[in-house]
C-alpha atoms as an extended CHARMM CRD file, in Angstrom:
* protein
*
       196  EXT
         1         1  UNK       CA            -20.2760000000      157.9280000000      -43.4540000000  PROA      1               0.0000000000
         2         2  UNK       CA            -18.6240000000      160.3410000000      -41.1800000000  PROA      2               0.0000000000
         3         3  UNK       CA            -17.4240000000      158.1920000000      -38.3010000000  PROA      3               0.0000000000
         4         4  UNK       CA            -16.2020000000      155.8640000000      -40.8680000000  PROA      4               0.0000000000
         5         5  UNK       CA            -14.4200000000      158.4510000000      -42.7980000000  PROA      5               0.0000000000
         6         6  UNK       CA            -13.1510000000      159.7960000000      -39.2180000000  PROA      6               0.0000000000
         7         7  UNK       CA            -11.7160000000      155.8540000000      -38.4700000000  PROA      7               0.0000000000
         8         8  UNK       CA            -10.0140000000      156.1310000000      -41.9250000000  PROA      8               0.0000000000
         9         9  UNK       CA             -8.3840000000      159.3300000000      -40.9540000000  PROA      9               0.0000000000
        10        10  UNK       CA             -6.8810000000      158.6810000000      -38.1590000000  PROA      10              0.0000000000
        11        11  UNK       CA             -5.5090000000      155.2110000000      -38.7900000000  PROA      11              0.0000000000
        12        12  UNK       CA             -4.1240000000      157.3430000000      -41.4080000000  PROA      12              0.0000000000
        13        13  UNK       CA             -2.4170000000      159.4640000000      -38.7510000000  PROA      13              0.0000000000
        14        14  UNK       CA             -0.9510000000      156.7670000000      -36.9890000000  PROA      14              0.0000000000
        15        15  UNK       CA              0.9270000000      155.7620000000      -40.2150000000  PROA      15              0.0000000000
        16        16  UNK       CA              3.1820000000      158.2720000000      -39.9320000000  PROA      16              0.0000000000
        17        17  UNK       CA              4.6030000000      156.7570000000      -36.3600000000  PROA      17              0.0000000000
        18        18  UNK       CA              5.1150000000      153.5700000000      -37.8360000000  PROA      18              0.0000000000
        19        19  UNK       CA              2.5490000000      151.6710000000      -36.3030000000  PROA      19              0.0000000000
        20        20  UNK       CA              2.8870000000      148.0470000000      -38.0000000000  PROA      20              0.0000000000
        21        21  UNK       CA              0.1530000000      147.5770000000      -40.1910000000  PROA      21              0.0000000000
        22        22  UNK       CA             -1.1490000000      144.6100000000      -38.6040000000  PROA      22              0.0000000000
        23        23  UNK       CA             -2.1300000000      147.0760000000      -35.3920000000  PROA      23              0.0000000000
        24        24  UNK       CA             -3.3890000000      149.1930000000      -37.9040000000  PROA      24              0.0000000000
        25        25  UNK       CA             -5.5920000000      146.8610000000      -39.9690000000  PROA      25              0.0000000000
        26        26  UNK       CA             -7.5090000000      145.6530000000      -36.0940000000  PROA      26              0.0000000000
        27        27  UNK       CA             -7.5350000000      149.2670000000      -35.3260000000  PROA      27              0.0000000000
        28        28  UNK       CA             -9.3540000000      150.0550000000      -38.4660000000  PROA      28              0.0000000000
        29        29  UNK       CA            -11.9820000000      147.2320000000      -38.2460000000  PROA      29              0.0000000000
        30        30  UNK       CA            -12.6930000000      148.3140000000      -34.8510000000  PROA      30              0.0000000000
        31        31  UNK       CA            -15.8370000000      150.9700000000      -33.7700000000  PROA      31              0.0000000000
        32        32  UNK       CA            -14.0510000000      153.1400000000      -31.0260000000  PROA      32              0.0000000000
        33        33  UNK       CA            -17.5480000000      155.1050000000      -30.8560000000  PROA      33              0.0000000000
        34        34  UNK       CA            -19.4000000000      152.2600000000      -29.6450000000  PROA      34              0.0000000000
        35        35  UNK       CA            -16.6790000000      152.2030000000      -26.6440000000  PROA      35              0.0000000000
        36        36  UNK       CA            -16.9870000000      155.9110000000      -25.6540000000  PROA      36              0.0000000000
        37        37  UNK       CA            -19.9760000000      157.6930000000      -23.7130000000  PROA      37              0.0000000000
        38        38  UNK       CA            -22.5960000000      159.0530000000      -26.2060000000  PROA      38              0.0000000000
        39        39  UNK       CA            -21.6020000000      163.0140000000      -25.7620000000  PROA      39              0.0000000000
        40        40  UNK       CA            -18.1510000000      162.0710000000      -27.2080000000  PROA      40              0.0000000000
        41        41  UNK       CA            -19.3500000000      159.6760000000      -30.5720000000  PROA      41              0.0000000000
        42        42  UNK       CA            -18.3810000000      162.5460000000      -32.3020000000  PROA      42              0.0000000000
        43        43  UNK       CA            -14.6280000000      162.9660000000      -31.0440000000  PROA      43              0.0000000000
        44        44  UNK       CA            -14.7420000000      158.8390000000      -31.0640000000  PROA      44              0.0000000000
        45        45  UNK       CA            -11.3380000000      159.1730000000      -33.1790000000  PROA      45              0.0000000000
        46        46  UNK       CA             -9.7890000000      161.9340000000      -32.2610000000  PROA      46              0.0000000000
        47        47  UNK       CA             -6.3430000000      161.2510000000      -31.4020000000  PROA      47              0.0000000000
        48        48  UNK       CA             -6.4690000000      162.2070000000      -27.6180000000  PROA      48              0.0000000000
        49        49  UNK       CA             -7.8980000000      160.1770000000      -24.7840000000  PROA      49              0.0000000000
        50        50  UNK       CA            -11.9110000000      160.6920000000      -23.7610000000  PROA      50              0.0000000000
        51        51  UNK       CA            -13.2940000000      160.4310000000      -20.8680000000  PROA      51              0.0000000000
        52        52  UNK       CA            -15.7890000000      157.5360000000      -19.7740000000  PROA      52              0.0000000000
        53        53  UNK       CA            -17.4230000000      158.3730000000      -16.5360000000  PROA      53              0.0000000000
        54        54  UNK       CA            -16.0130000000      157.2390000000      -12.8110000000  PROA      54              0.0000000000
        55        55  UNK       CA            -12.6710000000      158.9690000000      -12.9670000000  PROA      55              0.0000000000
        56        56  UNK       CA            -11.5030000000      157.1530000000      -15.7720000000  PROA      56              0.0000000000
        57        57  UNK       CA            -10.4860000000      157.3280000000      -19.3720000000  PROA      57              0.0000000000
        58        58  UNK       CA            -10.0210000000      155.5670000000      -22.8620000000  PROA      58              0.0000000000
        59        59  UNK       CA             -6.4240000000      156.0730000000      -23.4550000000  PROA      59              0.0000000000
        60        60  UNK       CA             -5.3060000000      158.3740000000      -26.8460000000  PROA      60              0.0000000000
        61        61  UNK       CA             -5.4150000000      156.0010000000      -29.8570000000  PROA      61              0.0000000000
        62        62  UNK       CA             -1.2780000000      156.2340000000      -30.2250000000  PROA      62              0.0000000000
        63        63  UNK       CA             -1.0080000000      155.2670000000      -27.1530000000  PROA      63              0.0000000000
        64        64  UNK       CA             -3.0030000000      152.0590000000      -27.3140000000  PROA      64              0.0000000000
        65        65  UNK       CA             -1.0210000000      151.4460000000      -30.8500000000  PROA      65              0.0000000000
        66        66  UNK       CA              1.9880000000      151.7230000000      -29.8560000000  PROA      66              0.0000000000
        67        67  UNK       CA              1.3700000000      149.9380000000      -26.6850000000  PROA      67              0.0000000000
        68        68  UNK       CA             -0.1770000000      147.0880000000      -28.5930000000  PROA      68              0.0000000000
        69        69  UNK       CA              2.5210000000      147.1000000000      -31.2760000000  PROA      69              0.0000000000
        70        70  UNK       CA              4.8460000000      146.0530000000      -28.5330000000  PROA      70              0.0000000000
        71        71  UNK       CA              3.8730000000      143.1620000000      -27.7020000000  PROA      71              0.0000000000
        72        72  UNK       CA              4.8020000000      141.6240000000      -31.1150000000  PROA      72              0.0000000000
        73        73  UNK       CA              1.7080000000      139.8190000000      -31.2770000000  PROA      73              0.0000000000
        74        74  UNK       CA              1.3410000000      137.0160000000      -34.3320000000  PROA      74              0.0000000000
        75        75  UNK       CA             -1.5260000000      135.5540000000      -33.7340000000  PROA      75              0.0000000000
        76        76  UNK       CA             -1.2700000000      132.6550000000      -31.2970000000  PROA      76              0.0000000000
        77        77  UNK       CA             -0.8230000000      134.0590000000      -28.0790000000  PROA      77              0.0000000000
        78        78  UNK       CA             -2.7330000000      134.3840000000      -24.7010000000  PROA      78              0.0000000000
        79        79  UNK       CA             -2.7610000000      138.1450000000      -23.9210000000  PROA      79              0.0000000000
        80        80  UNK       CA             -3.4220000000      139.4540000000      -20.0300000000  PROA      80              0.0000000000
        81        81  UNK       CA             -5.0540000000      142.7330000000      -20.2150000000  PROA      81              0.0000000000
        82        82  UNK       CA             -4.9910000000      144.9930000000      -16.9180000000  PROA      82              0.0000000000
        83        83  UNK       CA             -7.3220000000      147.7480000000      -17.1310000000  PROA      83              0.0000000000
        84        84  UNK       CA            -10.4050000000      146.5610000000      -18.8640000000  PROA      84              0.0000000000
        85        85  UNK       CA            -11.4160000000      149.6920000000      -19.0010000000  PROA      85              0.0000000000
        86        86  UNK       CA            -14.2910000000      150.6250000000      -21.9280000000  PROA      86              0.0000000000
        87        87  UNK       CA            -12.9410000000      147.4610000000      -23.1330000000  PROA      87              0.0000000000
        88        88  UNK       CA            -11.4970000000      149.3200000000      -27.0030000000  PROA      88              0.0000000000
        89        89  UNK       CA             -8.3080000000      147.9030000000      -25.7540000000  PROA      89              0.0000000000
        90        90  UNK       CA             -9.3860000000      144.3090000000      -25.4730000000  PROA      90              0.0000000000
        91        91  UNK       CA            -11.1820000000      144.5770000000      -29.1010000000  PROA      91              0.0000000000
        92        92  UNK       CA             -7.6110000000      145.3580000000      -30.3360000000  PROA      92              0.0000000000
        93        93  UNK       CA             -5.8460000000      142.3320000000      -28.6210000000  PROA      93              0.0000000000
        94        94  UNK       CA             -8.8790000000      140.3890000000      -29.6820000000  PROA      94              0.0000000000
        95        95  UNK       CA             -8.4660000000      140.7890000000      -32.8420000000  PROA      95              0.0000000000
        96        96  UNK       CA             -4.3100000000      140.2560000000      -32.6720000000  PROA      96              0.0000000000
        97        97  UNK       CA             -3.5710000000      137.2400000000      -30.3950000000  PROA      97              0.0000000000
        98        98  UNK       CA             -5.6560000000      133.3500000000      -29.8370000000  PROA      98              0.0000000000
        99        99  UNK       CA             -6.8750000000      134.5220000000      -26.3610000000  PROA      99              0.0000000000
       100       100  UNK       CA             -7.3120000000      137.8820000000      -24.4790000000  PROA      100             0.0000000000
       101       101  UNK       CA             -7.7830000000      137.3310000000      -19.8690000000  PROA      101             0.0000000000
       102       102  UNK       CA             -8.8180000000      140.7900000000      -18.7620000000  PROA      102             0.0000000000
       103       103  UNK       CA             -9.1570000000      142.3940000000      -15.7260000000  PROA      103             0.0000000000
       104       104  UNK       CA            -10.9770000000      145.6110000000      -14.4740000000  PROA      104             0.0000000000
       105       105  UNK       CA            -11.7050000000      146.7030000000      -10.6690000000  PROA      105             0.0000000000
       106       106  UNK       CA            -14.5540000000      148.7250000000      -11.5740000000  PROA      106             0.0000000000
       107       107  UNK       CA            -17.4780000000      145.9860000000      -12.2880000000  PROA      107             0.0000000000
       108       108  UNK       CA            -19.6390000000      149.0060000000      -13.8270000000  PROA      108             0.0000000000
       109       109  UNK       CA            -16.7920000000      149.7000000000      -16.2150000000  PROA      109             0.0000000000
       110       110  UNK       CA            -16.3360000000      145.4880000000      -17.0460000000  PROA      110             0.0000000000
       111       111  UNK       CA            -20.0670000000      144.7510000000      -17.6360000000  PROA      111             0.0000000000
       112       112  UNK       CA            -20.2440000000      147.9490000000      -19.8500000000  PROA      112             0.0000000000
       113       113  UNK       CA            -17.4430000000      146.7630000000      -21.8430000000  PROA      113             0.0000000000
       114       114  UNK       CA            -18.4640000000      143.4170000000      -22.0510000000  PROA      114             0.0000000000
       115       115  UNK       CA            -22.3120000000      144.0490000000      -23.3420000000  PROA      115             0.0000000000
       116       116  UNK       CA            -20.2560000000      146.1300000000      -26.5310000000  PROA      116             0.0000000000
       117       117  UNK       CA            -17.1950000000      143.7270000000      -27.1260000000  PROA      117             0.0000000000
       118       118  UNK       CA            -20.3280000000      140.5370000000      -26.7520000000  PROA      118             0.0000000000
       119       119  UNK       CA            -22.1230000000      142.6470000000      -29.4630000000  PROA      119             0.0000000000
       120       120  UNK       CA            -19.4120000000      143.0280000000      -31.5490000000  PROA      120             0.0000000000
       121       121  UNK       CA            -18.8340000000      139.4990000000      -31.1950000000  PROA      121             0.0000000000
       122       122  UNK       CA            -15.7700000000      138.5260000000      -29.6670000000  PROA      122             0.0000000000
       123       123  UNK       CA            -16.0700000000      135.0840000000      -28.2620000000  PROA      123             0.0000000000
       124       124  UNK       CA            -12.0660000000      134.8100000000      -27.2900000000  PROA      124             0.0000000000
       125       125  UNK       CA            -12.1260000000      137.1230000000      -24.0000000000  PROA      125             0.0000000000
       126       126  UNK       CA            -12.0130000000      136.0990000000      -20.5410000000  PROA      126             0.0000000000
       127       127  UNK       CA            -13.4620000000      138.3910000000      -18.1520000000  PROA      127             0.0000000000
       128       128  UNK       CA            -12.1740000000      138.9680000000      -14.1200000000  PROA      128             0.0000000000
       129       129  UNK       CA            -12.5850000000      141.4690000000      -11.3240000000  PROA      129             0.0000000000
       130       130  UNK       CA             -9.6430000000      142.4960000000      -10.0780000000  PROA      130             0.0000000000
       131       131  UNK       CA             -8.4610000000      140.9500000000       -6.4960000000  PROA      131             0.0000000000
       132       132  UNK       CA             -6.0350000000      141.8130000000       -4.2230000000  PROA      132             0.0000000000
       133       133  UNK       CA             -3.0450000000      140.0010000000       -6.5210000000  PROA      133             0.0000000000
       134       134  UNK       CA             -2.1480000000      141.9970000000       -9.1170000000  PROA      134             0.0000000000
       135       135  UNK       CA             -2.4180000000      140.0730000000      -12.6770000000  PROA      135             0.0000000000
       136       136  UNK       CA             -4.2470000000      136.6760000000      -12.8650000000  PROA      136             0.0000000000
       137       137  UNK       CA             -1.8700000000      133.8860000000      -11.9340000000  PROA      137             0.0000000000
       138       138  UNK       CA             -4.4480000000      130.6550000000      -12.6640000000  PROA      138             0.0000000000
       139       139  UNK       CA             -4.3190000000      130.7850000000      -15.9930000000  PROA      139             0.0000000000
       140       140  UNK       CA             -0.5330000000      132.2920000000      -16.3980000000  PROA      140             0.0000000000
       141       141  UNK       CA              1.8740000000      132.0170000000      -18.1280000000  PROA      141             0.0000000000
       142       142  UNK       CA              0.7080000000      134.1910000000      -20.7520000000  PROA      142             0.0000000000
       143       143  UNK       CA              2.8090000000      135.7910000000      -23.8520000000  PROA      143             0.0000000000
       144       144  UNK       CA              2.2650000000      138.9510000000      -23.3440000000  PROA      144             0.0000000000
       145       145  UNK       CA              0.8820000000      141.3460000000      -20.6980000000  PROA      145             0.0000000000
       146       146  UNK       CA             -1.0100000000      144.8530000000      -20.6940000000  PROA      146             0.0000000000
       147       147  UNK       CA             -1.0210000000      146.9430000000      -18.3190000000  PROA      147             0.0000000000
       148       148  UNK       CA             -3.2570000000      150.3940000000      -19.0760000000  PROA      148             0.0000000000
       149       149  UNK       CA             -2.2460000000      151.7700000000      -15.9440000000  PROA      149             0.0000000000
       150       150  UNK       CA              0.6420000000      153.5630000000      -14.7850000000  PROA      150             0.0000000000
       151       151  UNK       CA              2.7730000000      151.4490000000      -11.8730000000  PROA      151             0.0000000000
       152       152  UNK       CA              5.6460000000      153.2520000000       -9.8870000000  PROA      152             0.0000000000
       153       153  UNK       CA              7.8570000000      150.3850000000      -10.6940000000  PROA      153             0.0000000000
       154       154  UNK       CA              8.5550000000      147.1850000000      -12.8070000000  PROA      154             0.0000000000
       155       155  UNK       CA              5.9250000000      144.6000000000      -10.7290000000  PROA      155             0.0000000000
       156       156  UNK       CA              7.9270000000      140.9300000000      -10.4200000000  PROA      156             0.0000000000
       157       157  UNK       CA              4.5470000000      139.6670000000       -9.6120000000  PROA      157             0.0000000000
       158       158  UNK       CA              3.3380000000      140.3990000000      -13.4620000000  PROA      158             0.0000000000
       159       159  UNK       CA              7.1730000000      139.1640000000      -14.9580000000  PROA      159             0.0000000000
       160       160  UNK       CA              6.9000000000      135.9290000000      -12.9700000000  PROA      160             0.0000000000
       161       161  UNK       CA              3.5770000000      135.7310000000      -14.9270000000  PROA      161             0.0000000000
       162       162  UNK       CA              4.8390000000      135.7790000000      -18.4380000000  PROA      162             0.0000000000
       163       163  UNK       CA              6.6210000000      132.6280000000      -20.5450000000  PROA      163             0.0000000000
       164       164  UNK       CA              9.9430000000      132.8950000000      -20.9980000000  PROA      164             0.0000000000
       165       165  UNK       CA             10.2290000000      135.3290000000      -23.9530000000  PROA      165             0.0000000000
       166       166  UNK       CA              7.3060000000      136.6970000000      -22.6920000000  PROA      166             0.0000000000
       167       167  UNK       CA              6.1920000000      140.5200000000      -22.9340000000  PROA      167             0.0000000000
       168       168  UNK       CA              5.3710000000      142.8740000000      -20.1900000000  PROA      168             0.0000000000
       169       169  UNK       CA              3.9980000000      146.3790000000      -21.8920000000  PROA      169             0.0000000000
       170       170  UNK       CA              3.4900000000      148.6950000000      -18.8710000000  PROA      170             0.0000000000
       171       171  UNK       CA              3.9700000000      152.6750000000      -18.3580000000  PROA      171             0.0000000000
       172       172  UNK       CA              6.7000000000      153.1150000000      -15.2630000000  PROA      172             0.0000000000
       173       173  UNK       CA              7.3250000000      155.8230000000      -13.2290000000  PROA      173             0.0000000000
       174       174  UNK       CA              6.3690000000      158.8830000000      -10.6970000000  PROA      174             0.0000000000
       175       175  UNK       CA              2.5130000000      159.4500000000      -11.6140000000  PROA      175             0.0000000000
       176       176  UNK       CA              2.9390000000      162.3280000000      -13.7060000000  PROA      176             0.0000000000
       177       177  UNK       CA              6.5910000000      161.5970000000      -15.5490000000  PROA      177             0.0000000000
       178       178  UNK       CA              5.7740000000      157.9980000000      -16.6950000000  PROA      178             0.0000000000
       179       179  UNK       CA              8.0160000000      156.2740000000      -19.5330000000  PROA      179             0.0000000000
       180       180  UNK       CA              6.5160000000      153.6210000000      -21.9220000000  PROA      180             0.0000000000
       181       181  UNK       CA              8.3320000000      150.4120000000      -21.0590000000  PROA      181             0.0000000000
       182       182  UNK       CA              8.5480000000      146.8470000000      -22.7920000000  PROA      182             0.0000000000
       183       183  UNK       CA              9.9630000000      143.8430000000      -20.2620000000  PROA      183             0.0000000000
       184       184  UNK       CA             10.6590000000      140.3690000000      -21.6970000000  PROA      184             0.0000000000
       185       185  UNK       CA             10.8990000000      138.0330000000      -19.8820000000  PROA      185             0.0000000000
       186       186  UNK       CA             14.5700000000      135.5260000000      -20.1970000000  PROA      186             0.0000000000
       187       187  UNK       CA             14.9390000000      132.1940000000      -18.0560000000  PROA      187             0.0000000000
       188       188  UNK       CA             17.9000000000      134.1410000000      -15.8540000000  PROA      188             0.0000000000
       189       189  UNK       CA             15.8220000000      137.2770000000      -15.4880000000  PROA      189             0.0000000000
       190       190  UNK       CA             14.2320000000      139.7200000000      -17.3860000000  PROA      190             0.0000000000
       191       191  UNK       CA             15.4870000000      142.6180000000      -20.1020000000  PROA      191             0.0000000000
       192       192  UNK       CA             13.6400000000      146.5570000000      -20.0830000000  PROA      192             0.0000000000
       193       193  UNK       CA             13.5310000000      148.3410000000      -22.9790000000  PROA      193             0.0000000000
       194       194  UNK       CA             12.2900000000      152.1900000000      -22.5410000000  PROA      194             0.0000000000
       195       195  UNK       CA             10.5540000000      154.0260000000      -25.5070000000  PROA      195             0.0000000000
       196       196  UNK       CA             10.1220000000      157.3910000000      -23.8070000000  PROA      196             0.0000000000
């Protein structure tokens, strides 16, 4: 009962950012403990990011909210995910859009994330190793794109990516002083939108 009652809590938390409750309904149907490292079940939903072994992290649950919220998924769309990561992330966009492409460069970090989101039993994820290319061009254009890492600048490759209309969620900046930023794609260029 605990790490359910823990789940409960903080989706309860989120509420008061204004997280829209269809981000908060996956978010709540989704086991973040099964996604972290076994010393940190307990802290599973906490809102602060944990760590997962090889340098990296699952990001802090407001983060991933807000960052999914942005997107403006309805349902429909194909999602690109960069920055597979322990895959809690995907689960989220899983549950929110037709189709989720992801890509991780740490094949450890994929397959891990790919055993738990198989066992919870996703069957609309694509899963890539990152190359060279940032993104995944073959099966662009997608409606929206992820990007859990920081970049120092917008990336045209990932824009040129997207539909027209299409939404680019991706933190932008120096590596410590990064600023939440939502691109959408227009036929005659692109429009940025900061949220801080």
């Amino acid at each position: 009962m605990g790490l359910i009652s823990d789940r409960l809590r903080l989706i309860e938390e989120l509420r008061q950012y204004h997280i829209d409750p269809p981000v908060l309904e996956a978010m709540s149907r989704i086991p973040r403990e099964e996604f972290v490292p076994p010393a940190y079940q307990d802290s599973a939903y906490e809102n602060r990011p944990l760590p997962l072994g090889q340098g990296q992290t699952i990001s802090q649950p407001l983060i991933i909210a807000l960052m999914t919220q942005l997107l403006e998924l309805k349902g429909k769309e194909k999602v690109l995910e960069i920055g597979t990561g322990s895959g809690y992330q995907t689960a989220i966009l899983a549950e929110l859009a037709a189709r989720v492409i992801t890509v991780e460069r740490l094949k450890t970090l994929q397959d891990q994330a790919k055993e738990v989101l198989d066992n919870l039993g996703y069957t609309n994820i694509t899963y890539h190793l990152a190359r060279e290319e940032l993104g995944w061009p073959e099966e662009s254009p997608y409606d929206g794109i992820l990007v859990t890492a920081g970049a120092p600048r917008i990336p045209d490759t990932l824009v040129s990516q997207l539909t027209i209309g299409g939404r680019l969620v991706i933190p932008v900046g120096p590596r410590h002083v990064q600023e939440l930023t939502k691109i959408t794609r227009r036929s005659d260029g692109y429009d940025v939108k900061k949220y801080g």
